[in-house]
N, C-alpha and C positions, 0 to 999 in steps of 0.2 A: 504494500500500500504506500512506504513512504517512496519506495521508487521511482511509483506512478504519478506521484505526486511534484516530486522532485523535476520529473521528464516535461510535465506537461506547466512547469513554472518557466521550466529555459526554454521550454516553445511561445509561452508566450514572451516570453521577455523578447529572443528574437525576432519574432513578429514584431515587436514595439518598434524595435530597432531597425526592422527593413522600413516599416512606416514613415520614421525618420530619416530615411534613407532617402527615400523619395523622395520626401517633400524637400530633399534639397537638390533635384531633379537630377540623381542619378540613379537612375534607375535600372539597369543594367545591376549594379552593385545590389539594390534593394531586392532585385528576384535570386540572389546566388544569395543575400541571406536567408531569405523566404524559405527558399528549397532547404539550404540546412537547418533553419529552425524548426521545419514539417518531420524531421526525419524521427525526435526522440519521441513524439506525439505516435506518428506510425509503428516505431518499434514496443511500444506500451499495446496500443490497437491491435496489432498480429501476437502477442502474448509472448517474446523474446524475453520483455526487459523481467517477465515473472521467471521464465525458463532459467535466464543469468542469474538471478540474484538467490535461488532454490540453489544451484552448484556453487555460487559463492561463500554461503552462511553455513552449509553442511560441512562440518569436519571431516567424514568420512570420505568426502570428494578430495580434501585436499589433501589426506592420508593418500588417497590411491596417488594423483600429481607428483606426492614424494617417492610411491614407492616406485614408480616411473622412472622419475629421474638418477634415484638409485642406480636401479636396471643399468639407465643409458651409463653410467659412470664407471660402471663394474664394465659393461661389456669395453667402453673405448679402454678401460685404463687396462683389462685382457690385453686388447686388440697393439697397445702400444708395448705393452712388455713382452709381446712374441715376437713383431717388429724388429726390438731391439735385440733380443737374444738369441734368434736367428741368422743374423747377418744379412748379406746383399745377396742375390738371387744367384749372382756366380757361383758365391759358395754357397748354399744349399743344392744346386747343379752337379758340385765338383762331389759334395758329400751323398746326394743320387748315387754318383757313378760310382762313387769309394764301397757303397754300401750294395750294389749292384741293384738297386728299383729303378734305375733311370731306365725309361724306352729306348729301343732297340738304336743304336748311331746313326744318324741318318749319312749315306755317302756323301764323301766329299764334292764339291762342283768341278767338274771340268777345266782343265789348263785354259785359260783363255788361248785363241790359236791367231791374234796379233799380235804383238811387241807393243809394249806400254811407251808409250813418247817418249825422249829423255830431254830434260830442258838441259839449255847449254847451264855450265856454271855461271853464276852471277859475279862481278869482276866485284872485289871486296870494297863497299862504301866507306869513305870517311868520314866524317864527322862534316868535314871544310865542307864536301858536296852537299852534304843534307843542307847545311845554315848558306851555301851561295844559289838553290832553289827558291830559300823562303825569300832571303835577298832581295831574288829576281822578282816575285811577287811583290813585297812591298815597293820596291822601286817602280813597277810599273803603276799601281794605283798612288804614287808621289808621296808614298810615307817615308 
């Protein structure tokens, strides 16, 4: 009851409030209050705001929310201590094969049947090259 009562003070209040909204001819602004001041009127009317405040007030609702969040705590803080004391995927791989459950090897692929490019050697940079580049930059934009 005080809910409902509660809801239907901030609709009106809102509504007061688009009223004056208008009358100082923006109106546009007065219907976007309008509309959200209609909303805790409608959610009282379709029987929500009794729905909410029945799970709110019951302890046993908020018993089960803890034992929920529990649950979620226990399984992530599982889920990071296996994580951690497993290792990285290689080694669980590597300890597969040590252990023989790993699936059958898959063959290896093919020699590739063209020669891999060889770039020529890079002639060793010095330092003077790299800063008479940047040089040449700033001297062309006249810094």
């Amino acid at each position: 009851m005080l809910a409902e009562t509660i809801c239907s003070a901030v609709s009106a209040a809102g509504l007061g409030i688009a009223a004056l909204t208008a009358y100082r001819k923006r109106y546009l602004a007065a219907t976007r209050i309008a509309a959200y001041s209609l909303v805790p009127v409608a959610l009282v009317m379709t029987g929500l705001v009794e729905w909410v405040t029945g799970i709110v007030f019951k302890p046993g609702v908020w018993i089960g929310f803890g034992l929920l969040a529990l649950a979620w705590v226990l399984l992530a803080t599982t889920r990071a201590v296996e994580r951690r004391g497993t290792g990285t995927r290689k080694e669980r791989k590597e300890r597969k094969a040590a252990t023989g459950t790993a699936p059958a090897a898959v063959a290896p692929a093919p020699a590739p049947t063209t020669r891999p490019r060889q770039t020529p050697a890079s002639p060793a940079v010095t330092p003077a090259d790299d800063f008479s580049d940047i040089e040449a930059i700033l001297k062309k934009h006249g810094i």
